[in-house]
C-alpha positions as CSV (number, residue, x, y, z in Angstrom):
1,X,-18.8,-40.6,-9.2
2,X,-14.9,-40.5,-8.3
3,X,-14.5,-40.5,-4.7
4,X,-12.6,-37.3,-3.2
5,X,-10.1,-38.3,-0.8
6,X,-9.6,-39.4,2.4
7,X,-8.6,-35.8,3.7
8,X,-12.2,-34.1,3.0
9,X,-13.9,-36.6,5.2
10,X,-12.8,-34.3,8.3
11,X,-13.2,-30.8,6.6
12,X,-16.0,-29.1,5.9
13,X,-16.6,-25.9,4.0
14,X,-15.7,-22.6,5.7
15,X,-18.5,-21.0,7.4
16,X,-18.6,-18.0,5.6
17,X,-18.2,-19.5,2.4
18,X,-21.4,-21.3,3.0
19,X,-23.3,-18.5,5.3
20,X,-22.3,-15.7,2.8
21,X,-24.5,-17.7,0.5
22,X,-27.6,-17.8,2.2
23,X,-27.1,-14.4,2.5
24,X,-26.3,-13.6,-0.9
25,X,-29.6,-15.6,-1.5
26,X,-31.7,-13.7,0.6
27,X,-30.4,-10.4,-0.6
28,X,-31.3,-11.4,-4.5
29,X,-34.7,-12.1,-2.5
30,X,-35.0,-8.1,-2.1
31,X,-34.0,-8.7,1.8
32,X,-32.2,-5.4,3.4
33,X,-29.5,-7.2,4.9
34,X,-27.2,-5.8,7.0
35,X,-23.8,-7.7,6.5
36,X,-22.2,-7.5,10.5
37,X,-20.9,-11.2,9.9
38,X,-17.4,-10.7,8.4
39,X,-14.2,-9.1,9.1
40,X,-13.6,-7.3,5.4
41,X,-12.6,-3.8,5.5
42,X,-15.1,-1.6,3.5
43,X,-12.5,1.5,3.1
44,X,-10.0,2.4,0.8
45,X,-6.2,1.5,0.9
46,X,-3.6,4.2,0.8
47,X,-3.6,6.9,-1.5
48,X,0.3,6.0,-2.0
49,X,-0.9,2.2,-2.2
50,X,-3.3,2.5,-5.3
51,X,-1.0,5.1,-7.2
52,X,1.4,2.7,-6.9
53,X,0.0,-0.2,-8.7
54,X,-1.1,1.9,-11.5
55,X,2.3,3.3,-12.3
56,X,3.4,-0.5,-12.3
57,X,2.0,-0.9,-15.3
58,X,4.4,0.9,-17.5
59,X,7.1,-1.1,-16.1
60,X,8.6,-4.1,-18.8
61,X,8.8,-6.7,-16.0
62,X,5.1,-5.8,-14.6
63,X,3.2,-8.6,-16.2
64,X,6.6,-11.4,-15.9
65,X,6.8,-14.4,-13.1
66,X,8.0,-12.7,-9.8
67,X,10.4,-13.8,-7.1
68,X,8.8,-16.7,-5.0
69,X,11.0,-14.4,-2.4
70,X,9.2,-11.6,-3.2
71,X,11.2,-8.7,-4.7
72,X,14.2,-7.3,-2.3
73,X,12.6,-3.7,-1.8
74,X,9.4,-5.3,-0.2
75,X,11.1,-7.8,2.3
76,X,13.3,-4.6,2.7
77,X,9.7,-3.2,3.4
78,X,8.9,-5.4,5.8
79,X,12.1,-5.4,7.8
80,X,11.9,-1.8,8.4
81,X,8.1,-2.0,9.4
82,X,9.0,-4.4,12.0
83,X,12.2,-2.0,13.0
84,X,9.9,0.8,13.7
85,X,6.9,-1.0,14.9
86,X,7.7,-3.7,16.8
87,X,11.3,-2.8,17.7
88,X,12.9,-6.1,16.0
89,X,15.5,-6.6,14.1
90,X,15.1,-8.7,10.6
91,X,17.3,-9.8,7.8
92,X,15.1,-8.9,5.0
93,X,17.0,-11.5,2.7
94,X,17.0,-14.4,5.5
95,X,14.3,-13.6,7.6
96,X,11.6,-12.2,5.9
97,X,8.8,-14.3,3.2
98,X,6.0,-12.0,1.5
99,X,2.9,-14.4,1.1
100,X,-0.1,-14.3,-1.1
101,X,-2.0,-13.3,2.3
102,X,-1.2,-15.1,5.6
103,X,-4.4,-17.8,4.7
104,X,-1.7,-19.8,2.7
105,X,1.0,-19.3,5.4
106,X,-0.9,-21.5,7.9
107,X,-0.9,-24.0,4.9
108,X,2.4,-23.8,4.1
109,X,3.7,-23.8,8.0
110,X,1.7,-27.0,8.3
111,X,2.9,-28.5,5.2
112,X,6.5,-27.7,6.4
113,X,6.8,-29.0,9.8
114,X,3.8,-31.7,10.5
115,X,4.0,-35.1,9.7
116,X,0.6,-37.2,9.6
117,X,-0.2,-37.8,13.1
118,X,1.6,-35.3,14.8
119,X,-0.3,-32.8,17.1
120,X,-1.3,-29.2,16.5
121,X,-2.0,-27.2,19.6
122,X,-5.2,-25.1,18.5
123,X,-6.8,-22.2,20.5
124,X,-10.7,-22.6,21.4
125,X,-12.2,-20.5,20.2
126,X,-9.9,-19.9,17.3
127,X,-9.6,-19.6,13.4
128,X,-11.3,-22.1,11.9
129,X,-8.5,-22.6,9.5
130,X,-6.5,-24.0,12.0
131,X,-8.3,-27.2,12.0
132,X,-9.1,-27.5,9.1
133,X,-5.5,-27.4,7.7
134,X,-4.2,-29.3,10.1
135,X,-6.8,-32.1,9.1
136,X,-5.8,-31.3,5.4
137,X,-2.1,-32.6,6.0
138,X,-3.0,-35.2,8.4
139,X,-2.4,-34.0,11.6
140,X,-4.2,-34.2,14.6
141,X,-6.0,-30.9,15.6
142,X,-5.7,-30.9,19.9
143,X,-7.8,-27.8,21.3
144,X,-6.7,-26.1,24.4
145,X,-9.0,-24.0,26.3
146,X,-9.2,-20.1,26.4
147,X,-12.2,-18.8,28.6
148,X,-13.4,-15.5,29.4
149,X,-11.9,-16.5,33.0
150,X,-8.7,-17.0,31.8
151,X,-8.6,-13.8,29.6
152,X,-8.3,-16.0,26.8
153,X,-5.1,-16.9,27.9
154,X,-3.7,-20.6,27.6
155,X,-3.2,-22.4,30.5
156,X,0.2,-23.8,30.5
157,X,0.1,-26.2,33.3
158,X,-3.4,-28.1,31.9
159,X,-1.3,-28.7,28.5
160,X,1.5,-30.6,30.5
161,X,-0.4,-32.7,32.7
162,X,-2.4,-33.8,29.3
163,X,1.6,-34.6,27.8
164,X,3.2,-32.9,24.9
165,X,5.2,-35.6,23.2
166,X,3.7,-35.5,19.9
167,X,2.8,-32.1,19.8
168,X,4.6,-30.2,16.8
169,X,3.2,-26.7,16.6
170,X,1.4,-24.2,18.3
171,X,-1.2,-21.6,17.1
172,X,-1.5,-18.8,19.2
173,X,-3.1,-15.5,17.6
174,X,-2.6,-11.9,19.6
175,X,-4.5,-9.4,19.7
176,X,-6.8,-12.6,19.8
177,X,-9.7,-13.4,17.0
178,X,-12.3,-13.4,17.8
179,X,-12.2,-12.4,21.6
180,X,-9.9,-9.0,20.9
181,X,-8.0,-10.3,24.4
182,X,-4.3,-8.6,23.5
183,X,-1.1,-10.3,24.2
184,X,0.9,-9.3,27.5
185,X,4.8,-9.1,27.3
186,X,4.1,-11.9,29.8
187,X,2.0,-14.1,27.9
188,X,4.1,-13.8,24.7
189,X,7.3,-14.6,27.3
190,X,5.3,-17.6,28.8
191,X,5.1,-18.9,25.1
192,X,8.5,-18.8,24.4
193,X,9.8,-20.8,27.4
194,X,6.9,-22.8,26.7
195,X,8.3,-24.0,23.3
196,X,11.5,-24.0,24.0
197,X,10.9,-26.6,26.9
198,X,9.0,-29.4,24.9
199,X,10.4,-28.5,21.3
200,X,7.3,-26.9,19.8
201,X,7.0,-24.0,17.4
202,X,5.1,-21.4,18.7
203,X,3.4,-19.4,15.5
204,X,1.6,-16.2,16.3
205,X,-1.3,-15.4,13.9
206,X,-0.8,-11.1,14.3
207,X,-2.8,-9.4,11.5
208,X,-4.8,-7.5,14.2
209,X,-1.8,-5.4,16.2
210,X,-2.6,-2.0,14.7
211,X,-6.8,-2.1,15.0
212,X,-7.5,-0.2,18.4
213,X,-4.7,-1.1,19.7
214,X,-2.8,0.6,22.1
215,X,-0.1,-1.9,22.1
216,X,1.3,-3.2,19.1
217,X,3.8,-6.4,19.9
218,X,5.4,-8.9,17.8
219,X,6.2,-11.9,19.9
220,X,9.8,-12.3,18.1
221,X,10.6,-8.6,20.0
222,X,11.5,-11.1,22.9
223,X,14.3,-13.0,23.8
224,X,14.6,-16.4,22.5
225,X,11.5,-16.0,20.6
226,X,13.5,-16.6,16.8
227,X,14.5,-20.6,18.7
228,X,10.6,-21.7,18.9
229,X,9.0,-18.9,17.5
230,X,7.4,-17.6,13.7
231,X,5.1,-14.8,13.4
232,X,2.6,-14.2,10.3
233,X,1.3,-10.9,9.9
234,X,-0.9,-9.4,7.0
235,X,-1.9,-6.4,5.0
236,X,-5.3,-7.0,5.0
237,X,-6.5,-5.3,8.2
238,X,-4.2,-2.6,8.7
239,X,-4.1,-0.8,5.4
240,X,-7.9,-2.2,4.2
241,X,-6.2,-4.7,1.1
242,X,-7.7,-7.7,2.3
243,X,-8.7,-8.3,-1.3
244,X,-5.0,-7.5,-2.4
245,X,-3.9,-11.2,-0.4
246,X,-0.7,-9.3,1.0
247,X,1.2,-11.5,4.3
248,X,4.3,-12.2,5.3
249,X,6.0,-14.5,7.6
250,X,8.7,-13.6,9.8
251,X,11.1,-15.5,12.0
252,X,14.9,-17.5,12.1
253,X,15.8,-18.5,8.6
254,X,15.7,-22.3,8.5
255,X,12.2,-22.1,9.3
256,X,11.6,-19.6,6.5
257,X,13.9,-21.6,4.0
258,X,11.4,-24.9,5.1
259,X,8.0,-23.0,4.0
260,X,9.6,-20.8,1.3
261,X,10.2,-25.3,-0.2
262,X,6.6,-25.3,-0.1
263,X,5.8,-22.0,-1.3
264,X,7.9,-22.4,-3.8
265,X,6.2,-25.8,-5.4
266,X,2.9,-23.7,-5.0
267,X,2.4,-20.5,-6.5
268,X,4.8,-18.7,-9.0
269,X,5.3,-15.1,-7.3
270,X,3.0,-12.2,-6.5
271,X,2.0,-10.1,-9.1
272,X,4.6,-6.8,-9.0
273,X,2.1,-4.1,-8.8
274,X,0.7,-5.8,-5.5
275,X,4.3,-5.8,-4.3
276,X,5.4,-2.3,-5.3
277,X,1.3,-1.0,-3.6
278,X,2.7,-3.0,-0.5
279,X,5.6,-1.1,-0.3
280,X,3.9,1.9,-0.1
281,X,1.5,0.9,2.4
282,X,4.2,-0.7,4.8
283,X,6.0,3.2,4.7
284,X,2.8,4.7,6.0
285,X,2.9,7.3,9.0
286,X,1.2,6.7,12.1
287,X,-1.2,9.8,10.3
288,X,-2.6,6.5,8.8
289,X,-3.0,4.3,11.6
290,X,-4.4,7.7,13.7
291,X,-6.8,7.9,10.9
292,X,-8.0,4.7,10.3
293,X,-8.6,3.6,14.4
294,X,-10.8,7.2,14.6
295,X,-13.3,5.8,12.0
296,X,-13.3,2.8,14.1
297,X,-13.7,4.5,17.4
298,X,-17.0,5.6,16.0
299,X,-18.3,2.2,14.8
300,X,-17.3,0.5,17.7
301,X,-19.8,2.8,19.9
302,X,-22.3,1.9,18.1
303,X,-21.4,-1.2,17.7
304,X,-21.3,-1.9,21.7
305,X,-25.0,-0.1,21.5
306,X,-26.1,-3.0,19.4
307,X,-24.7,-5.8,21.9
308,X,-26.6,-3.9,24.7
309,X,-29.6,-4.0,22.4
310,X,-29.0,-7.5,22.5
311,X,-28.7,-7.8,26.2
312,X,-25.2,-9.0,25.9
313,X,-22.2,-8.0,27.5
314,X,-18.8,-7.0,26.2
315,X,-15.2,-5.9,27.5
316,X,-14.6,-1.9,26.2
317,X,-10.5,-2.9,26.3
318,X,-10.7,-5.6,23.7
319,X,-8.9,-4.9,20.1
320,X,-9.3,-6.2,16.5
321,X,-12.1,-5.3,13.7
322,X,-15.0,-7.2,16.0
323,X,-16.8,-6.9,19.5
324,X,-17.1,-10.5,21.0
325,X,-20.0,-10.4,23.2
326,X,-21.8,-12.2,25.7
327,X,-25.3,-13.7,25.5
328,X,-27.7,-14.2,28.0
329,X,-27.7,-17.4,29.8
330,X,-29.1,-20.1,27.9
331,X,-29.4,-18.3,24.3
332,X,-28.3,-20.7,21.6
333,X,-25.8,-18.4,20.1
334,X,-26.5,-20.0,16.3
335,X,-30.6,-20.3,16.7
336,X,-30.1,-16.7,18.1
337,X,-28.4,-15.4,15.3
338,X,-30.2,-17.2,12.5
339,X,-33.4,-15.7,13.6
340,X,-31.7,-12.5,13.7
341,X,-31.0,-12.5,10.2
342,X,-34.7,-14.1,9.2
343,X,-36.3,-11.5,11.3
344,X,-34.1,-8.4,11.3
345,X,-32.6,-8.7,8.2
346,X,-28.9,-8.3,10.0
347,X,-26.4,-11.1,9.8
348,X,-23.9,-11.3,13.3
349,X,-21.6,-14.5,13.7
350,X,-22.3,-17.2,16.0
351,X,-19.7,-17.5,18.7
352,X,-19.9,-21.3,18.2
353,X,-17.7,-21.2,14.5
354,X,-14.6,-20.2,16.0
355,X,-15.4,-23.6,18.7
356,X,-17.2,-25.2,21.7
357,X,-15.9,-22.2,24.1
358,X,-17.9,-19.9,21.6
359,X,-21.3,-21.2,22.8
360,X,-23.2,-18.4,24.5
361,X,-21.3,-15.6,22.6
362,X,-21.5,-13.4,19.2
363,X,-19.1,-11.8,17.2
364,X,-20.1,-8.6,15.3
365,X,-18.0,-7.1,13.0
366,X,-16.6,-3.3,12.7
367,X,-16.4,-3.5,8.7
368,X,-19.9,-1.7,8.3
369,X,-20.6,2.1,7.5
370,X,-21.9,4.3,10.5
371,X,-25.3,4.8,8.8
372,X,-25.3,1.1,8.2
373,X,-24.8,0.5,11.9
374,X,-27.2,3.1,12.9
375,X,-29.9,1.0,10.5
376,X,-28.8,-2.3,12.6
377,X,-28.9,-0.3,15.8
378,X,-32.7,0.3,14.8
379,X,-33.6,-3.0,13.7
380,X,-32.3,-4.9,16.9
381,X,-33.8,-2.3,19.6
């Protein structure tokens, strides 16, 4: 058998990719299971967004190569989404890179800036991705601690008594996944001066702002933040085109010139009627986002009803698509869980994916119908 190489030794296959399996197994099986495990929106983009992929089709250029830049009237998009959301100020032909879903941006960030051996700051808990990218390119993956103590926030001081000289980059990721703990103006501010002082860029993972959220921030609204600081943000959440693979990375224009070398070398432009459907969807009124958070409002209820059926406990101020919740002392969040879904038929994520500061905690997603919920509800009581 060839031998893979030497970079798969220290990365394993997602969790989902492997759990949705088992799953997939057990439904084929004829077992009811209730999917609470994954962060997929189950409703319908924009009107606007749909009608404007199908009348793409007509166009000559539809089916061509595209920009690697993306074409001008979606970074022009994306500008003006971050004017009138986040109250800052891009160049959309400098400033602004479309992306085939923010997933390949934390590829092509770590492909830009990291050299092997140099260190990656990486939230625990956190996106698996993170590590596993950074492994991928041959960096070295260092974990700092968020705790429920902390409110998830990093503790500055512990990172510079541990020493920061080969750290390159730093994930952070507000409104946080998978604890929901938001961003203060402080904590983004605390970032920036952070970076600034031992030459690290700060990227913040923000594809969560607008899910029951009452505070939407973009950490490049503050000052500095375009010296140390990018910011990748996604459709997938927001306007429910996860499937679409719709991101963008913002941020000064060097850095964007670095990844858009990468990018360039590694895909050959988005397909135009998922750019012109983009559009569309980044010119929504709040109507939409109004719209969208009432559906979840409802879910989430019930959705807290489950984690009390579970004897767990949860903050009611957290954002995002998921309620992180807290086990009883001494539950083994993945034994928990797996018996869950033998037993109940209903699949919930183990705390302990997203790292060691997971153990004794569940994530259960919001991307679930309300009778679907109610049938999980009933199961778990």
């Amino acid at each position: 058998m060839i031998q893979v190489a030497k970079r798969l030794q220290n990365v394993e296959e997602y969790y989902f990719s492997k759990k949705l399996r088992e799953v997939r197994l057990l439904m084929s099986q004829g077992k009811p299971i209730i999917n609470l495990g994954i962060g997929s929106p189950d409703m319908d983009p924009p009107e606007a967004v749909l009608n404007a992929l199908v009348g793409t089709f007509e166009d000559d250029a539809a089916h061509k190569y595209q920009s690697y830049q993306g074409i001008p009237e979606l970074r022009e998009a994306i500008a003006n989404f971050y004017k009138t959301q986040f109250s800052v100020n891009l160049s959309a032909q400098t400033e602004v890179l479309p992306l085939m879903g923010s997933k390949e941006g934390i590829m092509h960030i770590s492909m830009a800036f990291l050299n092997v051996g140099d260190e990656v700051l990486i939230p625990n808990p956190g996106y698996p991705t993170y590590k596993s990218v950074a492994n991928l390119v041959g960096a070295v993956p260092v974990f700092y601690d968020l705790t429920q103590d902390s409110n998830w926030c990093p503790d500055f001081v512990a990172l510079e008594k541990r020493g920061l000289e080969k750290v390159k980059v730093m994930w952070v990721n507000y409104p946080h996944m998978p604890t929901g703990e938001n961003g203060s103006v402080k904590l983004f501010e605390d970032l920036i001066r952070f970076g600034k002082r031992h030459d690290i860029l700060i990227v913040n993972d923000n594809p969560y702002s607008f899910v029951l959220n009452k505070f939407p921030r973009s950490i490049l609204k503050y000052k500095d933040a375009k010296d140390v600081c990018l910011e990748l943000n996604s459709l997938s959440k927001t306007f429910n085109m996860a499937g679409w693979r719709v991101g963008m990375l913002t941020g000064r224009h060097d850095y964007i010139d670095a990844v858009l070398r990468v990018k360039s070398n590694m895909d050959s432009g988005m397909f135009l009627g998922i750019q012109k459907g983009a559009i569309e969807a980044l010119q929504c009124s709040d109507v939409w986002f109004k719209s969208l958070n009432s559906v979840y409002k409802k879910r989430r209820k019930i959705v807290w009803q489950i984690a009390e059926a579970l004897n767990c406990t949860y903050n009611k101020g957290a954002a995002g698509l998921f309620v992180w919740a807290k086990l009883p002392s001494h539950v083994d969040a993945e034994a928990y869980i797996d018996k869950i879904l033998k037993e109940k038929s209903v699949f919930i994520t183990p705390g302990t994916i997203f790292g060691t500061n997971g153990e004794g905690y569940i994530r259960i997603s919001l991307c679930a119908t309300i009778g679907q919920l109610e049938e999980a509800l009933k199961r778990l009581k």
